[in-house]
VOMAR-874085 format. One line per 5 residues: number of its first residue (from 1); their letters; for each residue x, y, z of N, C-alpha, C. Coordinates in nm, 3 decimals. Example, Ala and Ser with C-alpha at 12.3 -4.5 7.8 and 13.67 -1.06 7.14 Angstrom:
BEGIN
1> as> 1.319:-0.569:0.780:1.230:-0.450:0.780:1.320:-0.330:0.780 | 1.285:-0.225:0.708:1.367:-0.106:0.714:1.290:0.003:0.787 $
This chain:
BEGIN
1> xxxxx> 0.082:-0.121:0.000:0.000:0.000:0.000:0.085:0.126:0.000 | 0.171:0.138:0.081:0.286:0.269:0.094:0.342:0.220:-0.040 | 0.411:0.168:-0.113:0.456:0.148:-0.252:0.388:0.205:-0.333 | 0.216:0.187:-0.326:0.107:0.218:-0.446:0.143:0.345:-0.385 | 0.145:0.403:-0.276:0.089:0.571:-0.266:0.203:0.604:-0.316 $
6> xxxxx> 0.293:0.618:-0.286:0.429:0.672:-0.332:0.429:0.685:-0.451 | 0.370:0.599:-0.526:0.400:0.569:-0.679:0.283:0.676:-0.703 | 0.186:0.667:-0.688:0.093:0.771:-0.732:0.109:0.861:-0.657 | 0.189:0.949:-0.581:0.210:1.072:-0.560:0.356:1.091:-0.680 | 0.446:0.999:-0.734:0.547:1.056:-0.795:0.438:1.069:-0.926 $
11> xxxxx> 0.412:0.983:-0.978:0.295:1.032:-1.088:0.225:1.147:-1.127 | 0.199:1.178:-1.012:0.060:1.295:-1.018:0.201:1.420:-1.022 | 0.311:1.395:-0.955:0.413:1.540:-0.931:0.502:1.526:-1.082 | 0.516:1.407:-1.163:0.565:1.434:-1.268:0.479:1.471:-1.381 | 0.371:1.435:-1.391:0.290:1.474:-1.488:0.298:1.660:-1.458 $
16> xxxxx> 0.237:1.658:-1.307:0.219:1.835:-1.298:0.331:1.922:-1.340 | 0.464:1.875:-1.287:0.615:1.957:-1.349:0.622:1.980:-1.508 | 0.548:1.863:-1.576:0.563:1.836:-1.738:0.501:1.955:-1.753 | 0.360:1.967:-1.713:0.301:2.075:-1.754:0.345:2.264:-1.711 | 0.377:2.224:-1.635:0.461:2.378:-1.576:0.563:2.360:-1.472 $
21> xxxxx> 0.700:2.323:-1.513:0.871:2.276:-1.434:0.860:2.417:-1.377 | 0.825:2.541:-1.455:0.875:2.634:-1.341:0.791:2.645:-1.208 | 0.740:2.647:-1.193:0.631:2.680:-1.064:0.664:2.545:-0.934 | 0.749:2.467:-0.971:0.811:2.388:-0.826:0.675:2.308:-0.793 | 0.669:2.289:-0.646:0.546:2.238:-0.575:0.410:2.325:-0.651 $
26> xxxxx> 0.397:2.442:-0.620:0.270:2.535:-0.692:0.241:2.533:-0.846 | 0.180:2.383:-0.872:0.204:2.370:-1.020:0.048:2.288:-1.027 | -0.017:2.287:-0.959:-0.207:2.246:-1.080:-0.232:2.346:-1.074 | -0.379:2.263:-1.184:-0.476:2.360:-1.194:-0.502:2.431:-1.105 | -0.545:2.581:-1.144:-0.597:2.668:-1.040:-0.733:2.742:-1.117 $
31> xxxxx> -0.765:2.788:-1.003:-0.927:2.846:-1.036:-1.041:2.752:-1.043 | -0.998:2.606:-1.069:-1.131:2.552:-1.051:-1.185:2.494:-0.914 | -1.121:2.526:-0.844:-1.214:2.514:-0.717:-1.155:2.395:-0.644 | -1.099:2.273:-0.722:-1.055:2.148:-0.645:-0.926:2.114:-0.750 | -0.864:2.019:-0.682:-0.720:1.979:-0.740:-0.710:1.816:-0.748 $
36> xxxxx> -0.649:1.741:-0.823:-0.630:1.632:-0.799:-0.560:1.570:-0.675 | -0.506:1.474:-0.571:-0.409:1.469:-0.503:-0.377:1.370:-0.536 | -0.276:1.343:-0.439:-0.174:1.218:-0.448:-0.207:1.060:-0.486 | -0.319:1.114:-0.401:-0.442:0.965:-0.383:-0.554:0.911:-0.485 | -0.541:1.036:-0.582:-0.602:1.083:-0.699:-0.738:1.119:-0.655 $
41> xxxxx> -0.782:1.141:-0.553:-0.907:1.196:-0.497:-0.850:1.353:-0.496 | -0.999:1.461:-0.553:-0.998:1.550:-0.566:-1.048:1.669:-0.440 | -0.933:1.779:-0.403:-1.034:1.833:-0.262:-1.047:1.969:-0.311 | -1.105:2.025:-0.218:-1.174:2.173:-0.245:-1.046:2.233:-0.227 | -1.106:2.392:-0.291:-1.011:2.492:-0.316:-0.868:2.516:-0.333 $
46> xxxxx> -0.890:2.374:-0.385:-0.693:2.410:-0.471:-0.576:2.385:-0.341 | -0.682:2.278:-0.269:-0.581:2.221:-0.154:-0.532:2.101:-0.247 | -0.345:2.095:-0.236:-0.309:1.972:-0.292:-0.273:1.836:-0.176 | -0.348:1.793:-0.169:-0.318:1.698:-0.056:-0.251:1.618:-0.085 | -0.123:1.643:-0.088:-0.014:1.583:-0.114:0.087:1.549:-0.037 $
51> xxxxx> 0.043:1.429:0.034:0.121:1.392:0.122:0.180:1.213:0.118 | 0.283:1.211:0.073:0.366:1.101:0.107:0.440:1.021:0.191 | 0.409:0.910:0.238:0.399:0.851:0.357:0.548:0.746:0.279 | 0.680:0.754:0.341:0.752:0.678:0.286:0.831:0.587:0.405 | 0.792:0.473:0.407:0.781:0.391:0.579:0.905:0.306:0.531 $
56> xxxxx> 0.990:0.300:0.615:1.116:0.247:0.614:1.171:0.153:0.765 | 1.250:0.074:0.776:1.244:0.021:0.897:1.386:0.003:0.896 | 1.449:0.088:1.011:1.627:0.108:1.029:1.624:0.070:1.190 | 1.684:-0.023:1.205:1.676:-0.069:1.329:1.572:-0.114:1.428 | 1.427:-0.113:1.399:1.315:-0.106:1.439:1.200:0.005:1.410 $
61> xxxxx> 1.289:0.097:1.387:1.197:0.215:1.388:1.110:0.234:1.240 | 1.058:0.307:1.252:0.987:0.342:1.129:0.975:0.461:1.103 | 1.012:0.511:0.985:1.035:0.693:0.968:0.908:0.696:0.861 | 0.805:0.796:0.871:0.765:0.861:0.782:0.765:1.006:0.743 | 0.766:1.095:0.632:0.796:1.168:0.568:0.658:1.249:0.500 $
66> xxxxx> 0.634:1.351:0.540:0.466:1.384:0.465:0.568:1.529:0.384 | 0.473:1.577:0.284:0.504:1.663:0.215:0.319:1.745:0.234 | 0.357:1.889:0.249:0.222:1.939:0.276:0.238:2.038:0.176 | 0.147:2.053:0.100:0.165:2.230:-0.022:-0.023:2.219:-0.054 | 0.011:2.398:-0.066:-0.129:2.436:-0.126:-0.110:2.535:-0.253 $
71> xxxxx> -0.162:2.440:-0.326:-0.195:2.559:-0.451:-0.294:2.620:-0.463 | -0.306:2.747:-0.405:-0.450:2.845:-0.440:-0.517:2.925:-0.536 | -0.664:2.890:-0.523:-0.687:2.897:-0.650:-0.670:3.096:-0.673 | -0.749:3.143:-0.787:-0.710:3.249:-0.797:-0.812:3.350:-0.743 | -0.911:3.350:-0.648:-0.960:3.377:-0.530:-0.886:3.414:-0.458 $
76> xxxxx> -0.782:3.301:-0.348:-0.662:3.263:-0.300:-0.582:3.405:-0.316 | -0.535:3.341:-0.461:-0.408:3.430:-0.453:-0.440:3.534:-0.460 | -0.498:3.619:-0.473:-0.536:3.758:-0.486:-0.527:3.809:-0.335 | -0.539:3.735:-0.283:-0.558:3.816:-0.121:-0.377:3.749:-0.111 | -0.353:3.717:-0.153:-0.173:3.676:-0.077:-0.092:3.807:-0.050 $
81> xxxxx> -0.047:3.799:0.066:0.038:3.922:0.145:0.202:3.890:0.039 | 0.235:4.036:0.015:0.372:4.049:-0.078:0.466:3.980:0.065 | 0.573:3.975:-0.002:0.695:3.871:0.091:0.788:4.058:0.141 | 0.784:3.935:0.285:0.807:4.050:0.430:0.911:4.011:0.503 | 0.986:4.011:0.512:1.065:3.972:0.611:1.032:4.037:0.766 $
86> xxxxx> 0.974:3.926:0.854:0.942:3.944:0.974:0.962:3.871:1.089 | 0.982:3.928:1.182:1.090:3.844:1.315:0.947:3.903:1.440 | 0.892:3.791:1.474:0.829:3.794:1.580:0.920:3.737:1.724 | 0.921:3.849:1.896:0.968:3.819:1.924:0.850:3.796:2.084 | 0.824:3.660:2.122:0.750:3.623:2.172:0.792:3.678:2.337 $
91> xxxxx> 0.727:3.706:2.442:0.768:3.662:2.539:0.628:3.667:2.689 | 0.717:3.609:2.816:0.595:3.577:2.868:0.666:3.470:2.954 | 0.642:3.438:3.053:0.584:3.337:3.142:0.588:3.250:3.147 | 0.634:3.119:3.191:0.621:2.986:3.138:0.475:2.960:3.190 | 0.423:2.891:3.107:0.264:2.885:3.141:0.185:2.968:3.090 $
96> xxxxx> 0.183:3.084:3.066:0.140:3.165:3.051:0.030:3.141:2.878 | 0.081:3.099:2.784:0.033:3.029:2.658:0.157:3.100:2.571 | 0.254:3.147:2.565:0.359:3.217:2.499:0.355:3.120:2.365 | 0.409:2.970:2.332:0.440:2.902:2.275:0.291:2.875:2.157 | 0.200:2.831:2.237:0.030:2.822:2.178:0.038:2.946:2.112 $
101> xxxxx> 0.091:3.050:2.142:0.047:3.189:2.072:0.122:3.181:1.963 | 0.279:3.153:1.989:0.345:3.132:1.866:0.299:3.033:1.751 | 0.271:2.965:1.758:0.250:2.855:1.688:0.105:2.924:1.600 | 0.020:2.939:1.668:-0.100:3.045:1.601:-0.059:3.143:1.514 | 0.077:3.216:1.510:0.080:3.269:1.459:0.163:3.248:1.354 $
106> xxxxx> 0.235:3.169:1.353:0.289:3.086:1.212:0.145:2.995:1.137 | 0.077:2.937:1.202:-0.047:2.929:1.146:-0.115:3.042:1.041 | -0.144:3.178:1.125:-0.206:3.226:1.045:-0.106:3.335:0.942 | 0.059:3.324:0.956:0.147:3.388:0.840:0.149:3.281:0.725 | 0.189:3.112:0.763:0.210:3.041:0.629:0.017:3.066:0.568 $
111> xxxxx> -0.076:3.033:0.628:-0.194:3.067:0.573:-0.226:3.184:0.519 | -0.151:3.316:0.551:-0.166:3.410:0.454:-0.103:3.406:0.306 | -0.028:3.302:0.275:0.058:3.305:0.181:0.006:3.133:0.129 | -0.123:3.119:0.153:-0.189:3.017:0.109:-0.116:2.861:0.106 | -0.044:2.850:0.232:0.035:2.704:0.274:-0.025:2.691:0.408 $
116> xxxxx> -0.124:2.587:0.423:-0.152:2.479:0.500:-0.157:2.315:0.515 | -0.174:2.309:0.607:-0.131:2.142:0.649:-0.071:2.090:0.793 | -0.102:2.214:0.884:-0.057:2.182:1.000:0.072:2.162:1.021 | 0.190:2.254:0.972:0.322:2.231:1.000:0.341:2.302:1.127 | 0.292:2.379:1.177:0.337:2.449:1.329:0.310:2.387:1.404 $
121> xxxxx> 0.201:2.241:1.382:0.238:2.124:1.498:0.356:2.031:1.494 | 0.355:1.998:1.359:0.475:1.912:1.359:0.642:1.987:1.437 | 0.660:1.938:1.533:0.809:1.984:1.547:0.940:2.005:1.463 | 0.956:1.878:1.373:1.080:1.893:1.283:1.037:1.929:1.155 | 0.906:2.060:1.125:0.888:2.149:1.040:0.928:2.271:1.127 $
126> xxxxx> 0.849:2.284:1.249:0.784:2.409:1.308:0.920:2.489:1.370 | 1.044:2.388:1.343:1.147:2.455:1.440:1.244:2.488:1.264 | 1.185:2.540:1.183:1.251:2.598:1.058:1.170:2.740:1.084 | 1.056:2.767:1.153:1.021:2.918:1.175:1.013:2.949:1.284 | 1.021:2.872:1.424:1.016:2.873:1.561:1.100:2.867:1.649 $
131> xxxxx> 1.167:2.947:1.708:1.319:2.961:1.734:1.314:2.952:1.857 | 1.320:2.833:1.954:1.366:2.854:2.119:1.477:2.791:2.123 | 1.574:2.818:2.231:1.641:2.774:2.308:1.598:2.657:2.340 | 1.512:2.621:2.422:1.461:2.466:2.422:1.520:2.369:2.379 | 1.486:2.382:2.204:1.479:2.269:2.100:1.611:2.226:2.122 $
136> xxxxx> 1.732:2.305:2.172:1.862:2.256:2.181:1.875:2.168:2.301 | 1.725:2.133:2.396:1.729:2.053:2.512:1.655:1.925:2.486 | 1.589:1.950:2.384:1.503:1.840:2.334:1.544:1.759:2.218 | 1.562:1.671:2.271:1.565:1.568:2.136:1.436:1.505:2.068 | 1.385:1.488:1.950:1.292:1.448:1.855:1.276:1.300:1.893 $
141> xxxxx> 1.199:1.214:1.954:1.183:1.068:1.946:1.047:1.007:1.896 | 1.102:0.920:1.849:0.973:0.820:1.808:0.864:0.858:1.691 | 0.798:0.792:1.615:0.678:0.802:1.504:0.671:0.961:1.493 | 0.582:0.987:1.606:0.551:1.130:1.642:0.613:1.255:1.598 | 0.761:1.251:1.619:0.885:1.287:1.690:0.833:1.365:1.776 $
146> xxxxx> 0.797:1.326:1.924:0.739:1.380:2.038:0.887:1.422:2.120 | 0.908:1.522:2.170:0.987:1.601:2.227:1.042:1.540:2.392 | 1.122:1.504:2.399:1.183:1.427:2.498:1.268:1.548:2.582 | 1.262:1.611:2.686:1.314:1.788:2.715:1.409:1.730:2.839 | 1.519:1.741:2.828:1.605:1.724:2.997:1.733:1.861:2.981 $
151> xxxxx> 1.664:1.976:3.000:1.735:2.068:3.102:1.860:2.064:3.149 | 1.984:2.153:3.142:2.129:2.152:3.183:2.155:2.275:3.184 | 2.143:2.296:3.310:2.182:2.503:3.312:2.295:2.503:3.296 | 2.403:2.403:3.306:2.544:2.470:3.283:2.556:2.502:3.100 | 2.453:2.459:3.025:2.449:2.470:2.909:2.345:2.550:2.825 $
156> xxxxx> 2.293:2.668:2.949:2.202:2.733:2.922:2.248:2.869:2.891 | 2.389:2.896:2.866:2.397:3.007:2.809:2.471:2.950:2.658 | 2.546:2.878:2.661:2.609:2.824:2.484:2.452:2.772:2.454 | 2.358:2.737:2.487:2.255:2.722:2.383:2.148:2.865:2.377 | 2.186:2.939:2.455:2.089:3.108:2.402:2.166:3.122:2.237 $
161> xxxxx> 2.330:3.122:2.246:2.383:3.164:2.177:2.329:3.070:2.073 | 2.323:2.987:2.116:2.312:2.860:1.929:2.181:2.920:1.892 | 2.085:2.948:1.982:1.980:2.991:1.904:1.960:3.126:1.846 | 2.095:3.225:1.855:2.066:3.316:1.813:2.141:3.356:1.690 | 2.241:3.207:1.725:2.322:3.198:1.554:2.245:3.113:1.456 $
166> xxxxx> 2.120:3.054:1.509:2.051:2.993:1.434:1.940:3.097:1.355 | 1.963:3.193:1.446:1.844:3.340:1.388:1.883:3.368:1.304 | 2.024:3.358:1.277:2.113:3.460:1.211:2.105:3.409:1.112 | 2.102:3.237:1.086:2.118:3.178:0.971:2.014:3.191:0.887 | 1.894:3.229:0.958:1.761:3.171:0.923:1.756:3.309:0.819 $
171> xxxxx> 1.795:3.397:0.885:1.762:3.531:0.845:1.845:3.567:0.711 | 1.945:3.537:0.707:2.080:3.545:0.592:1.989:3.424:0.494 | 1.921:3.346:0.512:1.830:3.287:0.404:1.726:3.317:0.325 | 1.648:3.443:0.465:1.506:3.518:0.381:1.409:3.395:0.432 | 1.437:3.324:0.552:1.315:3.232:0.586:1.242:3.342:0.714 $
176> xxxxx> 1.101:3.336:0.617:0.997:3.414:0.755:0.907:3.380:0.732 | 0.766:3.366:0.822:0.817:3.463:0.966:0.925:3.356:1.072 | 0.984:3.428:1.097:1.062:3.397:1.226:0.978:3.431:1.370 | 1.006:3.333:1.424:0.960:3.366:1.586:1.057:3.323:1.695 | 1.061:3.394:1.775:1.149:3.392:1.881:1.091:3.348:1.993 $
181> xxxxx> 1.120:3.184:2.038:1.006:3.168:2.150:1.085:3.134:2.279 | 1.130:3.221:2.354:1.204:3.216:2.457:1.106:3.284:2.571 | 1.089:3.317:2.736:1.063:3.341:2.823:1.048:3.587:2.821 | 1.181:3.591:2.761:1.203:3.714:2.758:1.205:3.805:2.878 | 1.181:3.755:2.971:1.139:3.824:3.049:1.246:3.991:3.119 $
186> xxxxx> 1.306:3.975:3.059:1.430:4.109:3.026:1.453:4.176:2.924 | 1.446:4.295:2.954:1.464:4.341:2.786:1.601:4.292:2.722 | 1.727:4.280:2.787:1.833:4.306:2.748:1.846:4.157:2.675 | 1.769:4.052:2.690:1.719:3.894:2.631:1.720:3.936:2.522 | 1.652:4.003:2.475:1.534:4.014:2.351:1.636:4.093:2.233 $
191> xxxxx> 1.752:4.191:2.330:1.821:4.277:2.215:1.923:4.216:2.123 | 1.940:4.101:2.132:2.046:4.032:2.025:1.949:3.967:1.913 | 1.794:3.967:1.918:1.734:3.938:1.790:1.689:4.039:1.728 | 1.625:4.133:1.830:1.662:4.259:1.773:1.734:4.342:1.680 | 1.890:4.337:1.757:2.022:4.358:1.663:1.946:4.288:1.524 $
196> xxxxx> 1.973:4.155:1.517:2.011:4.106:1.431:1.885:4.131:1.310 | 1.775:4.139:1.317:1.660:4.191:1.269:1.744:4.304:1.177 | 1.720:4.436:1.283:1.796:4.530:1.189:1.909:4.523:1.085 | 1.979:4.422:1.124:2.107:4.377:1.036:2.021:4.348:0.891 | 1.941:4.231:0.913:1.919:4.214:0.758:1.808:4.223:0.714 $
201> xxxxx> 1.748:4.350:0.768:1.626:4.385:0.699:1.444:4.327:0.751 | 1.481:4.291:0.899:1.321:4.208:0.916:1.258:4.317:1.021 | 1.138:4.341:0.970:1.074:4.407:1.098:1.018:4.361:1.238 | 1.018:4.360:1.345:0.986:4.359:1.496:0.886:4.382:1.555 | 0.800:4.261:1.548:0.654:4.247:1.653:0.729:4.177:1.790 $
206> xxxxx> 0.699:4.254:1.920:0.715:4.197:2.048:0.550:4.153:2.086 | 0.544:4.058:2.039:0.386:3.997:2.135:0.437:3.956:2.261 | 0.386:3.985:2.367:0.335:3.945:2.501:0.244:3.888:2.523 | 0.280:3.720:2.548:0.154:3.672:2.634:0.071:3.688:2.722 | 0.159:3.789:2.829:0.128:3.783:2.944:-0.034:3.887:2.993 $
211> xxxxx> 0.003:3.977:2.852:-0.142:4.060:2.861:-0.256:4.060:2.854 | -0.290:4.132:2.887:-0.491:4.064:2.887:-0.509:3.918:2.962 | -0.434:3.895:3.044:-0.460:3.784:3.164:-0.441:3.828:3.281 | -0.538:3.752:3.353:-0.462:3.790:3.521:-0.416:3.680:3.562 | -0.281:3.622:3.523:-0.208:3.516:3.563:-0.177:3.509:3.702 $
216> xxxxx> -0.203:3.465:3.775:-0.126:3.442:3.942:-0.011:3.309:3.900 | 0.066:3.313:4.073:0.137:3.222:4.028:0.050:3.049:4.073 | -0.049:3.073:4.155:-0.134:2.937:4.140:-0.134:2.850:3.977 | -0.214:3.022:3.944:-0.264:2.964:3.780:-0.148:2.898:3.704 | -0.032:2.980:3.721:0.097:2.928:3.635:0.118:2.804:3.619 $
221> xxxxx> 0.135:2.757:3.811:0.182:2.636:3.874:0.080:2.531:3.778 | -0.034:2.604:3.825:-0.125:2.475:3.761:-0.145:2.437:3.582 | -0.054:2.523:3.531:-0.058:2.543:3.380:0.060:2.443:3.329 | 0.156:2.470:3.413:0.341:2.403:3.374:0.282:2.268:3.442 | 0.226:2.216:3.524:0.185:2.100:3.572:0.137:1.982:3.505 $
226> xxxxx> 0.000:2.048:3.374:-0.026:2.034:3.300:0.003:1.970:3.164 | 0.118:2.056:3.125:0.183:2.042:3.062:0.243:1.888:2.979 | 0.246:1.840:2.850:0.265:1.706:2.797:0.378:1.672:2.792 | 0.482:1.789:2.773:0.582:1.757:2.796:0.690:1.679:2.874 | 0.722:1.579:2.867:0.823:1.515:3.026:0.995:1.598:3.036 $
231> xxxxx> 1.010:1.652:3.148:1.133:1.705:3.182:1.120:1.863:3.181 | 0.965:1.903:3.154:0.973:2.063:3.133:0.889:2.105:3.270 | 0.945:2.045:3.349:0.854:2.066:3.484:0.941:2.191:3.570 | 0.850:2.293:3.606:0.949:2.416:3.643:0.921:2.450:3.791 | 1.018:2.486:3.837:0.959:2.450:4.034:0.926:2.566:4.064 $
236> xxxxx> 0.818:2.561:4.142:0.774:2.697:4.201:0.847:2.838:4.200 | 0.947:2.788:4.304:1.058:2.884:4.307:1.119:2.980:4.187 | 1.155:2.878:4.044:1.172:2.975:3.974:1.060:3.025:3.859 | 0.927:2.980:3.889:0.806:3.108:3.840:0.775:3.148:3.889 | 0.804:3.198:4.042:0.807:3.305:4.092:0.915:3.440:4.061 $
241> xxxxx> 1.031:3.360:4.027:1.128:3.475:4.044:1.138:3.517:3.847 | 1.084:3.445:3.796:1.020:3.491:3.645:0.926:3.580:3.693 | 0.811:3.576:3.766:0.761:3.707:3.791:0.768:3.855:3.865 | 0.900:3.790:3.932:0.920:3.928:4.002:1.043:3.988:3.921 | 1.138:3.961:3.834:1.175:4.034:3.713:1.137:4.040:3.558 $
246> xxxxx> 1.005:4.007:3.559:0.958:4.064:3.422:0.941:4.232:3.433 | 0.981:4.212:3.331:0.978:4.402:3.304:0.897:4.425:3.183 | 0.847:4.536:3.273:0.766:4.630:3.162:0.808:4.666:3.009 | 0.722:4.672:2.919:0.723:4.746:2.806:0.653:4.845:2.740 | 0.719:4.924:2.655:0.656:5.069:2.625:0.511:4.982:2.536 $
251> xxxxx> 0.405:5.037:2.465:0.281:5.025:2.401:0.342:5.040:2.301 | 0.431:5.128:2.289:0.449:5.208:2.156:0.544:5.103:2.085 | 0.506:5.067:1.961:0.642:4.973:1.921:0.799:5.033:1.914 | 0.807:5.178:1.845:0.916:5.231:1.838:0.971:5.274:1.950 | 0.904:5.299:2.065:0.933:5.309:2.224:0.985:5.160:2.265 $
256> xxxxx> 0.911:5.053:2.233:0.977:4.947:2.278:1.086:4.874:2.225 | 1.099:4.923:2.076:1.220:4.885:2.049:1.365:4.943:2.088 | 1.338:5.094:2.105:1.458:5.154:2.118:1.487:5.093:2.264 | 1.403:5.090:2.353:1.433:5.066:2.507:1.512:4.875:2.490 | 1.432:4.847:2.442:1.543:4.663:2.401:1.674:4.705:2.349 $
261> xxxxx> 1.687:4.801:2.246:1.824:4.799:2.228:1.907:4.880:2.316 | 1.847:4.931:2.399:1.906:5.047:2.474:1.958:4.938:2.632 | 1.904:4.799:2.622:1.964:4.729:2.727:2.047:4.661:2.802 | 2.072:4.666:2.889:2.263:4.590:2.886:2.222:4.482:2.983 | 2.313:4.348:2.910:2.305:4.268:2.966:2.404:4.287:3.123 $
266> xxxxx> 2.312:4.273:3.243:2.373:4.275:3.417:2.511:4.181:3.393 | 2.528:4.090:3.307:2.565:3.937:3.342:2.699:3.962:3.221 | 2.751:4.073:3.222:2.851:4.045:3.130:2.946:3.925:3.087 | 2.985:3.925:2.964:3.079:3.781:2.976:3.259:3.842:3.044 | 3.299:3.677:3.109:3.405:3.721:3.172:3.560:3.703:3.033 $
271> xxx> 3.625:3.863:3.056:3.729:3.830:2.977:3.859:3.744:3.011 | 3.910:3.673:2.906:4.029:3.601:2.946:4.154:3.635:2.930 | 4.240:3.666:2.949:4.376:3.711:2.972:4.439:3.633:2.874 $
């Protein structure tokens, strides 16, 4: 059965290239309302459901592989937002929904640009536009690749940095939107994506989770508790002291940006002789 699909998804993608090689993945019909897919079943509005399931068995495991693209029809494209380079920089609370927010909002940027298929759930898509620190604690396991998280503060400042040379890379590519999903809870956090924004041209949304809630630290406790994750369990102690140095920000975006770059990190690095 995975043999037949495979075979009729390479089918359906070589015939479509024959007919138009330039247009890559964005290559059926458009305007009529439905598309062929992989499966050769036809769906509405120029969704290509094109997804390939390629099951392999390396040691026990089993890897599959989906491919998600939408070709929209010309409805669709007419409303498509021109290409932006944009660096969202999340912050907030653990608990708070910081991450849920991010993810919503790569939802609704690849959907402005008429690509759906649920890649901001998948992890080893969602971390090509979703930038934490974290992911450098988590390893990918199993079918799922469900997130396995074990924590090492002595390695919690060389992985800020990896993730902010990973910004850098992302950005020197022209991949957006970018999101920055770290805690933030300092301005002087936030000013090295910042920097780097300005460097190559992306503009600067600071969303805050934390607003328009009245979070206590009960609610928090009982939020991180919750939580599906194993190893991302955060002790009282330090969401409390996440809330007693979060700092304020201006309303104004150009007020809040200048004040991020205007911040110095307390924690300088030590020089070596």
């Amino acid at each position: 059965d995975l043999i037949m699909m495979l075979s009729a998804g390479i089918r359906q993608l070589t015939r479509a290239l024959r007919r138009d090689p330039r247009r890559g993945p964005r290559f059926l019909r458009r305007g009529n309302g439905s598309q062929a897919t992989a499966s050769g079943v036809s769906s509405p509005r120029g969704f290509v459901g094109a997804s390939f399931v390629a099951g392999m068995l390396a040691g026990g495991a089993a890897t599959g592989v989906g491919f998600w693209f939408w070709c929209p029809s010309s409805e669709t494209n007419s409303r498509r937002t021109d290409y932006r380079r944009k660096l969202y920089v999340m912050r907030g609370v653990s608990g708070s929904g910081k991450s849920t927010l991010g993810r919503d909002i790569l939802k609704k940027e690849l959907a402005s640009q008429g690509l759906v298929g649920g890649i901001e759930q998948y992890p080893p898509l969602a971390r090509a536009f979703i930038l934490s620190t974290d992911d450098f604690f988590a390893d990918l396991e199993g079918a799922n690749a469900a997130e396995h998280y074990v924590f090492d503060f002595k390695k919690l400042a060389t992985n800020h940095k990896q993730n902010q040379n990973r910004c850098e890379i992302a950005m020197e590519l022209g991949i957006t939107p970018l999101i920055v999903d770290n805690t933030n809870t300092c301005l002087w956090e936030m000013r090295p994506y910042v920097e780097l924004a300005k460097k190559h041209g992306y503009t600067v949304e600071v969303v805050d989770s934390m607003k328009g809630q009245d979070l206590t630290l009960e609610i928090l406790k009982q939020r991180v508790a919750a939580r599906p994750t194993a190893g991302k369990e955060i002790p009282d102690a330090a969401l409390e002291r996440m809330l007693k140095r979060y700092e304020t920000l201006p309303d104004d975006p150009e007020a809040a940006e200048a004040a991020i770059l205007k911040a110095e990190n307390p924690y300088p690095k030590k020089t070596t002789q």
